[in-house]
C-alpha positions in Angstrom: -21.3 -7.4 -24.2 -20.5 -5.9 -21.2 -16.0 -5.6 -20.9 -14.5 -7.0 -18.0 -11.2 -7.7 -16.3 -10.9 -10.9 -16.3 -6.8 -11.1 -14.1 -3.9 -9.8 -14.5 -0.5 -10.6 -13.9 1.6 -8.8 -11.4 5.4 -9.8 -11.2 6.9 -11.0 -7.8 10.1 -12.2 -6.1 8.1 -15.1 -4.6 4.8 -15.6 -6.2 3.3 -18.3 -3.5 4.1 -15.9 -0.8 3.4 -12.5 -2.4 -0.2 -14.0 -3.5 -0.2 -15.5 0.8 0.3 -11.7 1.4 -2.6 -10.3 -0.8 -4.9 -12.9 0.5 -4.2 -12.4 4.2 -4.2 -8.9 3.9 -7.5 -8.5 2.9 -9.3 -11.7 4.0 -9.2 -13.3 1.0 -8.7 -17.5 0.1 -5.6 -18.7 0.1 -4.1 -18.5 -3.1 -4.3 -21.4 -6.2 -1.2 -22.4 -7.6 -2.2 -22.8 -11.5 1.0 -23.3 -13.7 3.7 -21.3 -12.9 1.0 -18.2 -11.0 -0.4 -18.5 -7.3 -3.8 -17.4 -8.2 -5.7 -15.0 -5.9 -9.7 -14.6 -6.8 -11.3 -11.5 -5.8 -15.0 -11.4 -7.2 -14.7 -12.4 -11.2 -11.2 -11.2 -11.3 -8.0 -12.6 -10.2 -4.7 -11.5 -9.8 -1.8 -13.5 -10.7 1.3 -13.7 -9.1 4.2 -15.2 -11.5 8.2 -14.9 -10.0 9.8 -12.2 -11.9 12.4 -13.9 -13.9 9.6 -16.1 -15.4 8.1 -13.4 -16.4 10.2 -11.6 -17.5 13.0 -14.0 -18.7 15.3 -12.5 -16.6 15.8 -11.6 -13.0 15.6 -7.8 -12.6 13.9 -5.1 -10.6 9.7 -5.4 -10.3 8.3 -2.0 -11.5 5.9 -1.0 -8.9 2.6 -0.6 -9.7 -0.6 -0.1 -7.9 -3.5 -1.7 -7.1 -6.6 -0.4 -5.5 -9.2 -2.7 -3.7 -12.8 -1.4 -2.7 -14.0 -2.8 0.7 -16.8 -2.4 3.2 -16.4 -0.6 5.9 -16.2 -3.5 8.1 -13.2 -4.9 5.9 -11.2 -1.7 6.3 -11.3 -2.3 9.5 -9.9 -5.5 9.5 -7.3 -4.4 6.6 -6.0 -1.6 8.8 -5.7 -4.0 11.4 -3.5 -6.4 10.1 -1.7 -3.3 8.4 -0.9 -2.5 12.6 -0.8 -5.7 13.5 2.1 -6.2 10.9 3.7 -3.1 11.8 3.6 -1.8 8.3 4.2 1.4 6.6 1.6 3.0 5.7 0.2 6.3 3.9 -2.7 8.6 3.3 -1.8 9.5 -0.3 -0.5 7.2 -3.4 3.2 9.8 -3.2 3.4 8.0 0.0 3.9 11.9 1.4 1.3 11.5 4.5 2.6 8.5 6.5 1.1 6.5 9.1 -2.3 8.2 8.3 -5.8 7.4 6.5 -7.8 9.4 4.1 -11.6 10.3 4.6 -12.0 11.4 0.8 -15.6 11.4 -0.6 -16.8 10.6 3.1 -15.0 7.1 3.2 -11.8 6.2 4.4 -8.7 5.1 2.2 -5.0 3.5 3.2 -1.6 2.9 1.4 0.8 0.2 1.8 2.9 -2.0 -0.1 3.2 -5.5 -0.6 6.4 -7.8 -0.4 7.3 -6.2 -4.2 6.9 -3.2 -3.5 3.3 -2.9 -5.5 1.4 -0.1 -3.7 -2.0 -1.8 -2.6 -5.1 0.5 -1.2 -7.9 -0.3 0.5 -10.8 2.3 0.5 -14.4 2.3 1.1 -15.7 4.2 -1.4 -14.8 5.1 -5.0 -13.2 8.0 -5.6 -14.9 10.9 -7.0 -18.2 9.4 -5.3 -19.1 11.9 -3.2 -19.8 14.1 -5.7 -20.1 17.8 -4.0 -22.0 17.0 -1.0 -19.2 15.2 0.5 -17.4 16.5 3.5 -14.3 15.9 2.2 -13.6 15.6 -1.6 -10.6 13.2 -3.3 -8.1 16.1 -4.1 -8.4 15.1 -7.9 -11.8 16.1 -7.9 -11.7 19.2 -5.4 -8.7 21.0 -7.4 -6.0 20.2 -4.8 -4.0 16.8 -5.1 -1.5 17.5 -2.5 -3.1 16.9 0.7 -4.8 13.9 2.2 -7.4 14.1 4.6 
């Protein structure tokens, strides 16, 4: 048996329109509302937005956490354009240290930005550590330097 994620569930302030966000963002459907989570499909997986203080029990802070989406060249552009278009902040790096830039590790190209929650999403176009060492420029992780972007 081949494992795989199946959803997960990632806490929001407002579920319907955190989910609206994901799915606009990236070209997505619209999301389902199933229960008390605004489902957003993506492939076999889905994530699923429930407000925090069902989740939770209480109403609090969301811990950020981050979520990484691999798209087609084609789709990053569209992403980054709506990114612009939304006048977003946006980084090279996940320390959010390179603003209103792009990476080009492993000979794609790869952005940072949150959502409504403050979840860091990223859109890249390849996998990291994919370019193995033929690639122009290697993800710092792999390349021994993890401080600089692109």
């Amino acid at each position: 048996m081949a494992v795989r994620l199946n959803h997960t569930i990632i806490a929001a302030r407002d579920h319907v329109a955190s989910a609206t966000f994901l799915s606009e963002m990236f070209g997505l459907p619209s999301p389902v509302l199933v229960g008390p989570f605004a489902v957003v499909s993506i492939g076999d997986t889905s994530l699923d937005y429930m407000n925090v203080k069902v989740y939770t029990g209480k109403d609090g802070e969301i811990s950020s956490q981050h979520y990484a989406f691999l798209v087609t060249e084609a789709e990053f552009d569209e992403v980054f354009a709506r990114i612009r278009e939304r006048h977003l902040s946006y980084w090279a790096d996940p320390g959010r240290a390179h603003a209103n830039q792009i990476n080009d590790w492993d000979g794609g190209r790869g952005v940072y930005f949150e959502d409504p929650n403050g979840h860091l999403l990223e859109a890249i176009t390849r996998p990291y550590g994919s370019g193995g060492t033929r690639a122009a420029r290697l993800h710092p992780l792999f390349a021994g330097d993890s401080h600089e972007p692109s």
